[in-house]
C-alpha positions, 0 to 999 in steps of 0.5 A: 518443482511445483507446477506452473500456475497463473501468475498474480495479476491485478488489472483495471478494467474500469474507468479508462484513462480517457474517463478519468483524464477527463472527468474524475478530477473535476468530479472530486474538485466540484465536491471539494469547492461546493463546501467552500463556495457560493456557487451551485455544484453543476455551475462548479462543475460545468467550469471544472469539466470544461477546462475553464478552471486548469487542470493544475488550480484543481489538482492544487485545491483537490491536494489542499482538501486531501492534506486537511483530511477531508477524505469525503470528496474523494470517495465520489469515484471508484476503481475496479479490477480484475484480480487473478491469480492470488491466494486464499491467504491473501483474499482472507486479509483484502476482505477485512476491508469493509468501508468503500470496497466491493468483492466477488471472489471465484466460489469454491462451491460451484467451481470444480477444482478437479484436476487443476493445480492453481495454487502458490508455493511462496519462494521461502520454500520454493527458491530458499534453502530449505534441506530438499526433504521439508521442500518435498513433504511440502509439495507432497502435503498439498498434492495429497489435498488436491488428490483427496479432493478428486476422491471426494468429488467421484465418492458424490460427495458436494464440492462444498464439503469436499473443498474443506480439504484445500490449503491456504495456498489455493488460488483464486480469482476476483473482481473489486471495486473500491474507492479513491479514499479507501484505496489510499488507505489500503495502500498505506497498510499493504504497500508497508514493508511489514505486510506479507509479500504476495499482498504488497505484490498485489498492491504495487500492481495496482499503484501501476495500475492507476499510476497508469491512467493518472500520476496524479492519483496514483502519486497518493499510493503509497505506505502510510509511513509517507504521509505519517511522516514516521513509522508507527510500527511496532515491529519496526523499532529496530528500523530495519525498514528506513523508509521513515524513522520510527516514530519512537525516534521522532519522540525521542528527539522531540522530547530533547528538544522540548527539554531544552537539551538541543538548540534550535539550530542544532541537529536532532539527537538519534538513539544510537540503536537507529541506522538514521543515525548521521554517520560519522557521529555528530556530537549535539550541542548542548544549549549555551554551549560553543560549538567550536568549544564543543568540537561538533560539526553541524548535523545535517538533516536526516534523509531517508535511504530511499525517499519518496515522492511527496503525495499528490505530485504527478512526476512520482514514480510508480513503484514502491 
């Protein structure tokens, strides 16, 4: 068995629940009605931020603003957590995000990982069913690493160099600070179904996070898949995930609709491939045609298996 190691965490650290209760919606609301208003920003806010205008009106406008695709007015208030406890698998796809974001990250140079046994065996090795000779040339693969490691250090060589050696599977730690616009954005990639488990672990975290301190913002992390309406993954086509239909099958019943082949009143035509597809089958009815004549039933519209919370609606859930 491997040895025990710091669990993944992602904790907010800033701003507090009182902070933003108090002053991050008035922030984003001052931003979104100074583009639409006479008035001067500090007379907006002086209304927002003293409950002059409620708490409700300026969620209203700030969800209008946000479903127009204005994201500007959202990138006023930032985030920041203390995250532990994670990979350098994951760490190498956090920081492909650039705009909006700032990370320091546990260095490998001036830390001494001598004698530590921080890293991760994900459960497809630890917990699957692999034959127990492939599980142990695992762990015999990275305590060897980690071993050479020590060597190297002892033989004075710079910990720099000698952390060439590592594995991916490492564990590190890190400070991000990110805002409102780009973790929403974030989330939308990492809470997908077809990103890698450890960072959609870490990403639920942080959607409790803020969940936490605001359901009303954290209601707007969720996978794109939500606000799209469609999955634009190709990897889902099959539609294993069901969160929301592909957008193949959204286009497909577009296009038979358009063709004239469905009726308004008619239910969409799904591909017989898709698991969205009504069950028992309904028959779609031809336009012109009698219903009766046609013995169809109306097609009642599609539902995901498990839906989600519409976005910007503070009674959501917090979990994905």
């Amino acid at each position: 068995m491997p040895p025990t190691s710091p669990a993944l965490s992602a904790r907010l650290i800033f701003p507090t629940k009182e902070i933003v209760e108090e002053f991050y919606l008035p922030i984003i609301y001052t931003a979104c009605r100074t583009c639409y208003s006479e008035q001067l920003p500090d007379q907006i806010w002086d209304k927002a931020v003293s409950r002059q205008v409620a708490d409700e009106k300026q969620q209203n406008l700030v969800r209008k603003v946000m479903e127009s695709g204005h994201g500007s007015t959202i990138e006023h208030v930032n985030f920041t957590f203390a995250v532990s406890g994670v990979t350098r698998t994951l760490t190498h796809q956090l920081v492909r995000h650039r705009a909006g974001t700032a990370f320091d990250q546990q260095s490998q140079r001036y830390v001494s990982f001598k004698g530590r046994d921080n890293y991760t065996v994900p459960d497809s090795i630890a917990k699957g069913e692999l034959p127990d000779e492939l599980a142990e040339r695992f762990q015999s693969a990275i305590d060897s690493s980690l071993d050479l490691y020590g060597q190297l250090l002892q033989a004075e060589v710079p910990a720099e160099d000698a952390r060439f050696i590592f594995p991916n599977a490492m564990q590190t730690n890190l400070v991000m600070t990110v805002n409102l616009r780009q973790l929403i954005h974030m989330s939308g990639l990492r809470l997908c179904t077809m990103a890698q488990w450890e960072i959609r672990q870490l990403f639920k975290q942080i959607r409790h996070e803020i969940f936490r301190v605001s359901p009303f913002f954290g209601s707007f992390l969720a996978p794109k898949c939500v606000p799209l309406g469609y999955c634009d993954e190709m990897g889902n086509r099959d539609e294993h995930c069901r969160i929301r239909p592909h957008k193949d099958t959204v286009m497909a019943v577009w296009e038979s609709y358009r063709s004239g082949e469905l009726a308004e009143t008619n239910g969409p035509v799904v591909p017989e491939t898709s698991p969205f597809r009504p069950r028992p089958r309904r028959v779609p009815v031809a336009v012109g045609a009698d219903s009766a004549e046609a013995g169809a039933e109306p097609m009642t519209p599609l539902r995901p298996e498990e839906p989600q919370p519409a976005l910007g609606q503070a009674g959501g859930s917090d979990r994905v």
